[in-house]
C-alpha beads as a LAMMPS data file, in Angstrom:
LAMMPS data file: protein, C-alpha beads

195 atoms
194 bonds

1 atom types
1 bond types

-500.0 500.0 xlo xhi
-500.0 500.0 ylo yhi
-500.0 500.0 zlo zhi

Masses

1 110.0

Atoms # bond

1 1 1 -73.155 367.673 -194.393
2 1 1 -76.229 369.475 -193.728
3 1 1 -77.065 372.245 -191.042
4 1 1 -80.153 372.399 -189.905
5 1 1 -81.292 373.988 -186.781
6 1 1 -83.343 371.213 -185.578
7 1 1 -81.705 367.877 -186.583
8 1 1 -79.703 367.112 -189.623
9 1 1 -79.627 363.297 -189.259
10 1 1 -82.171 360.516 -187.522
11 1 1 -79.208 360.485 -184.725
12 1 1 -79.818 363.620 -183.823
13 1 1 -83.480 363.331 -183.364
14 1 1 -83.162 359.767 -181.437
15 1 1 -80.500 361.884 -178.862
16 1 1 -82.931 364.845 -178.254
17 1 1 -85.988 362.231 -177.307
18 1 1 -83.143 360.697 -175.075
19 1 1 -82.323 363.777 -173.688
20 1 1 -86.104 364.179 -172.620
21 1 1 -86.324 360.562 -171.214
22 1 1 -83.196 360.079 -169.320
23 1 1 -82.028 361.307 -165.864
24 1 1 -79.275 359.888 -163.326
25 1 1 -79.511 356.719 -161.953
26 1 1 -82.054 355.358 -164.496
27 1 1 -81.081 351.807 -166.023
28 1 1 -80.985 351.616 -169.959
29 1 1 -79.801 349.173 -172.539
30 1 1 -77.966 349.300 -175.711
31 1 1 -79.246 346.812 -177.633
32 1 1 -76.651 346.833 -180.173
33 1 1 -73.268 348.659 -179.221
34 1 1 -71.726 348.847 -182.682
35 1 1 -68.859 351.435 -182.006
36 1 1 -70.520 352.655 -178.874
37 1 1 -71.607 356.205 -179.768
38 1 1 -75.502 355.076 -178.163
39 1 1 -73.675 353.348 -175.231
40 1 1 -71.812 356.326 -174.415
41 1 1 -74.055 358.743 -174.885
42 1 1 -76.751 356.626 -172.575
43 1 1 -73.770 356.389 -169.867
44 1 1 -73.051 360.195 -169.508
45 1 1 -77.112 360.616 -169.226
46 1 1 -77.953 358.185 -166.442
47 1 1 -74.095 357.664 -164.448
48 1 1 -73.471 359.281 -161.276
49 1 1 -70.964 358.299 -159.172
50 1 1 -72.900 355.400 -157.115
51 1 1 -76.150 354.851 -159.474
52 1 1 -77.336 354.160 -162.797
53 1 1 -76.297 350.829 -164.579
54 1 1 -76.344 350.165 -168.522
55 1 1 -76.280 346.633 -170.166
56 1 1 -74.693 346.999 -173.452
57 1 1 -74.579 344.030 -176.137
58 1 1 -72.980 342.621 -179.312
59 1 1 -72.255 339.975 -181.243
60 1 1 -69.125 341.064 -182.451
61 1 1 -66.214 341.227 -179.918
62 1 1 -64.518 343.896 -181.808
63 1 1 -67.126 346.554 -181.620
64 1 1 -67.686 346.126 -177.617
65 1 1 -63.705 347.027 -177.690
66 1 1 -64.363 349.687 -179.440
67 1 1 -67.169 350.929 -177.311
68 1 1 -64.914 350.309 -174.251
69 1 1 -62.274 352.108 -175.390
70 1 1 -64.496 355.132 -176.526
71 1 1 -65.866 355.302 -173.009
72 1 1 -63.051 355.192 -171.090
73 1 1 -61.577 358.245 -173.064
74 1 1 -64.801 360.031 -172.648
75 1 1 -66.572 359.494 -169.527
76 1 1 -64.918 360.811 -165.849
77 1 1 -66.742 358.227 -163.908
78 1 1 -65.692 354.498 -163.427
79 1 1 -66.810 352.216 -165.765
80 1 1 -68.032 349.648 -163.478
81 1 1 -72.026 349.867 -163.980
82 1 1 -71.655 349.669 -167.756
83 1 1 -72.076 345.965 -168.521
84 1 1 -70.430 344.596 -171.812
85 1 1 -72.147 341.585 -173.274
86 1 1 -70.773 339.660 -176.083
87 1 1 -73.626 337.626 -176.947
88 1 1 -76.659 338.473 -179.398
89 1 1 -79.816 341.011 -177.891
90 1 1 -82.357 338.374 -178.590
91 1 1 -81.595 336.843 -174.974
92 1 1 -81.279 339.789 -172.253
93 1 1 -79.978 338.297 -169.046
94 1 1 -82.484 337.545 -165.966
95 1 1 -80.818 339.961 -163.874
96 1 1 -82.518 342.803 -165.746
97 1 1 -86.091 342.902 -163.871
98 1 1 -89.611 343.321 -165.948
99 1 1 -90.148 347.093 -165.572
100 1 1 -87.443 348.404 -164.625
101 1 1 -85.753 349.636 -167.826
102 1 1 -86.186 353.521 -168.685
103 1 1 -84.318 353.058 -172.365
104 1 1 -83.666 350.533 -175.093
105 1 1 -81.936 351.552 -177.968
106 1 1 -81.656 349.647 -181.404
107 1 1 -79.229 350.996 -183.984
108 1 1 -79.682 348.271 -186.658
109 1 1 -78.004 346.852 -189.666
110 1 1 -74.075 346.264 -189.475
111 1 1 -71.225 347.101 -187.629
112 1 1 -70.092 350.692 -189.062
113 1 1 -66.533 350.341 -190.579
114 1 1 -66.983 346.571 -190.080
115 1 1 -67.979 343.242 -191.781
116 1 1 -70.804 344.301 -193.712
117 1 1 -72.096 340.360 -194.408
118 1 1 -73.011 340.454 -190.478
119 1 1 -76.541 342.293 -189.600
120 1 1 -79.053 341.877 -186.958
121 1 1 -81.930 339.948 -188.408
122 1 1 -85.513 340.379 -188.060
123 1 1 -86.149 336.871 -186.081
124 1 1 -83.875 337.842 -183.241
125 1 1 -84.091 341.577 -183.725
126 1 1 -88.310 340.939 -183.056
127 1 1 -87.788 338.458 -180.055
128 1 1 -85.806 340.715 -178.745
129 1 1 -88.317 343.738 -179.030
130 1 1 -90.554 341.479 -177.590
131 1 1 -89.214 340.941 -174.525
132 1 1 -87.990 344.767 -174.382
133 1 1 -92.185 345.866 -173.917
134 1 1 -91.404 343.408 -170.616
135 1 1 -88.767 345.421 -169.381
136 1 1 -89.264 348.977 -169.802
137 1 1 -90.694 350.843 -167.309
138 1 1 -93.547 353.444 -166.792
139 1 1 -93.226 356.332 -169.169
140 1 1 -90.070 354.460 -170.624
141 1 1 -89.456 354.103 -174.381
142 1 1 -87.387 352.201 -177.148
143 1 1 -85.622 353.113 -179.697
144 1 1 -85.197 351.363 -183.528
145 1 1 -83.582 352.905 -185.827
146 1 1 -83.850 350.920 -188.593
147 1 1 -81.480 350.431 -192.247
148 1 1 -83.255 349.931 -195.011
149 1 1 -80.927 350.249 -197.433
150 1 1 -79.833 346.785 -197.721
151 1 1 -81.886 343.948 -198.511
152 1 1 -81.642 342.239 -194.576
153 1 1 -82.524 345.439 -193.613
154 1 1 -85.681 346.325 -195.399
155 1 1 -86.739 342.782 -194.539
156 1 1 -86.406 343.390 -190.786
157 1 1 -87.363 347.135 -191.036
158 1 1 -91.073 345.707 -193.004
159 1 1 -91.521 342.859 -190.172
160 1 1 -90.825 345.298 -187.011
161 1 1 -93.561 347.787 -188.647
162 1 1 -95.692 345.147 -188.736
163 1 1 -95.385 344.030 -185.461
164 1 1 -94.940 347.741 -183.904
165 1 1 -98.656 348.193 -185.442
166 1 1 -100.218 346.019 -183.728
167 1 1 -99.194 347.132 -179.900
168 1 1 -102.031 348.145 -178.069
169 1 1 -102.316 352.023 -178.082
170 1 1 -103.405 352.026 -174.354
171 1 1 -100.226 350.985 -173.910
172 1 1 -97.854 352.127 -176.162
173 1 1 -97.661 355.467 -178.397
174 1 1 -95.456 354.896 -181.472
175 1 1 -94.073 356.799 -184.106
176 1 1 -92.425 356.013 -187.361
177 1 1 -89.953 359.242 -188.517
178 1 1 -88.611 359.098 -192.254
179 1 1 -87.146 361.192 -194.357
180 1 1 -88.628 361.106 -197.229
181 1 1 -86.680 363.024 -199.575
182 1 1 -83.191 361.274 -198.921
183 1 1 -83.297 357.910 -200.716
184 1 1 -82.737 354.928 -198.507
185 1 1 -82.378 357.130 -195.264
186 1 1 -82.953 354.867 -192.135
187 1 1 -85.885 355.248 -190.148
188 1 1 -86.723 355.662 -186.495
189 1 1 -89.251 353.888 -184.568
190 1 1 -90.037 355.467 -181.168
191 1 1 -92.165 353.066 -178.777
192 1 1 -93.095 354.701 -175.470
193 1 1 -95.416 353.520 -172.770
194 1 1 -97.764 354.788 -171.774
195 1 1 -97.727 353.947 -168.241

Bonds

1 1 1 2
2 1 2 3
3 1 3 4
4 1 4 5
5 1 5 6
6 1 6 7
7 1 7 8
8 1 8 9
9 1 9 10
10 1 10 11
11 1 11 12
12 1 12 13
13 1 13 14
14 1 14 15
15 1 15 16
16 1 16 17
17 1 17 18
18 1 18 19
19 1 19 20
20 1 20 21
21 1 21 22
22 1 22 23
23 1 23 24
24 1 24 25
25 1 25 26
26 1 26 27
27 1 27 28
28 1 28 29
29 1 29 30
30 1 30 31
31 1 31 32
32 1 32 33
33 1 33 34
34 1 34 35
35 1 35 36
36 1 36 37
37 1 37 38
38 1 38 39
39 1 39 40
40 1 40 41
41 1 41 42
42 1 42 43
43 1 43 44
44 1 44 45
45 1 45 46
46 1 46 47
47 1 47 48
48 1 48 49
49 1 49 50
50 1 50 51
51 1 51 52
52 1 52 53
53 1 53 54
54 1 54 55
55 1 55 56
56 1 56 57
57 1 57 58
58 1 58 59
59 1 59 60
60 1 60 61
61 1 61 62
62 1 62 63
63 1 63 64
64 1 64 65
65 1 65 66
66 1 66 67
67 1 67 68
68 1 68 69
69 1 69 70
70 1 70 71
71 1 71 72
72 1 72 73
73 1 73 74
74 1 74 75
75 1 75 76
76 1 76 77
77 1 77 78
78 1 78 79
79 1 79 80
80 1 80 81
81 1 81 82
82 1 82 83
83 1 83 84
84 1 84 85
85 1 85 86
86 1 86 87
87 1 87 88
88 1 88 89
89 1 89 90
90 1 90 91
91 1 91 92
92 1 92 93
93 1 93 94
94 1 94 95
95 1 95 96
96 1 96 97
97 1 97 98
98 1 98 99
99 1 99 100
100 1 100 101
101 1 101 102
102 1 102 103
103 1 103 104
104 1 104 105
105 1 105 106
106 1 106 107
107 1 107 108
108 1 108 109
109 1 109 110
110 1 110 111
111 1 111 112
112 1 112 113
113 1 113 114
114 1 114 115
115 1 115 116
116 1 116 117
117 1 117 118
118 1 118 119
119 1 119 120
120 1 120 121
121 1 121 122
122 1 122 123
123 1 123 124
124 1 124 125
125 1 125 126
126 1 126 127
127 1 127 128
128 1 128 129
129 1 129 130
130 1 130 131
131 1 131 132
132 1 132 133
133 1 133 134
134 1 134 135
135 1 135 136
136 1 136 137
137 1 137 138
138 1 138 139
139 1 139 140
140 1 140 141
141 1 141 142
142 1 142 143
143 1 143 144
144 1 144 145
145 1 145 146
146 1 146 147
147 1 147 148
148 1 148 149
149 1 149 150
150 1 150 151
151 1 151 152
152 1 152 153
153 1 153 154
154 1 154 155
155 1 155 156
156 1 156 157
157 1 157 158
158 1 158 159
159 1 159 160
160 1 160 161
161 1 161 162
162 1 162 163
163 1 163 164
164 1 164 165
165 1 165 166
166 1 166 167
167 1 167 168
168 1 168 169
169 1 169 170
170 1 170 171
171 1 171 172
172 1 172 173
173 1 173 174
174 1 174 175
175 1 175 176
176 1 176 177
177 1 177 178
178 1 178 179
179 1 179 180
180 1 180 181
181 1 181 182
182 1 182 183
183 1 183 184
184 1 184 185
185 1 185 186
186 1 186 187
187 1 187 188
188 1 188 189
189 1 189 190
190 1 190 191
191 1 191 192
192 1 192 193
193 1 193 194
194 1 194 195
């Protein structure tokens, strides 16, 4: 792999904007928990022992055992505010209040390692942003990283640029990174607000 001093992949780059945004006690979502690498790493950011909470969703049963699994071997503080939702990030339960939310990650596409016919989609993928822009608070941001190596994926990546473009810039500051000498790298959409 590569070595770079600053970031070698768009995972990197999404962690050190987390880094930035996150502190203890803050509430954050993981949009999509895949094998729980986002979940995790949102958990050990925001989890003290009495504060903090993160929702964490997915479709797919298997991968939100995975992500449990990975976070009780990793993190030294009980488990108890990290909420695992089987069911699909286009419907974000009413107990998560309109802005209140400092982070909401997206890692798109398919499950790694997994069924590779089962990807987010852009219909659900942009309701789900929508409602997102409700819930994160002042100065709080989300996250897309976005797969456009697949057909499903360019599709959705193509409809969440065109709907990212047209957020009011009072409101929101957003940034597309690419890079554009790796053919079909993902991407990563940063949306913060502005206040």
């Amino acid at each position: 792999m590569f070595n770079a001093p600053l970031f070698n992949q768009h995972l990197d780059l999404s962690k050190q904007y987390f880094k930035r945004l996150l502190t203890d006690g803050d509430i954050a979502i993981d949009a999509t928990c895949g094998n729980g690498h986002d979940t995790l790493f949102i958990a050990s950011s925001i989890l003290t022992k009495d504060s903090g909470t993160v929702y964490t969703f997915d479709i797919q049963q298997d991968a939100l055992e995975s992500a449990k699994k990975l976070c009780s071997q990793n993190l030294i503080i009980p488990m108890d505010r990290i909420h695992f939702l089987n069911q699909c990030h286009s419907e974000f339960p009413e107990v998560i209040l309109e802005n209140s939310v400092k982070l909401i990650v997206y890692n798109l596409g398919y499950l790694p390692g997994g069924n590779k016919a089962i990807t987010t989609e852009a219909n659900t993928t942009l309701k789900s942003i929508e409602r997102s822009l409700e819930l994160i608070s002042s100065k709080g941001a989300i996250s897309i990283t976005c797969y456009s190596g697949h057909p499903a994926g360019k599709i959705e990546e193509d409809r969440i640029l065109e709907f990212v473009s047209k957020l009011d810039p009072k409101k929101w500051c957003c940034c597309h990174h690419r890079f554009i000498n790796r053919e079909k790298a993902p991407s990563l959409l940063i949306l913060q607000k502005n206040n």
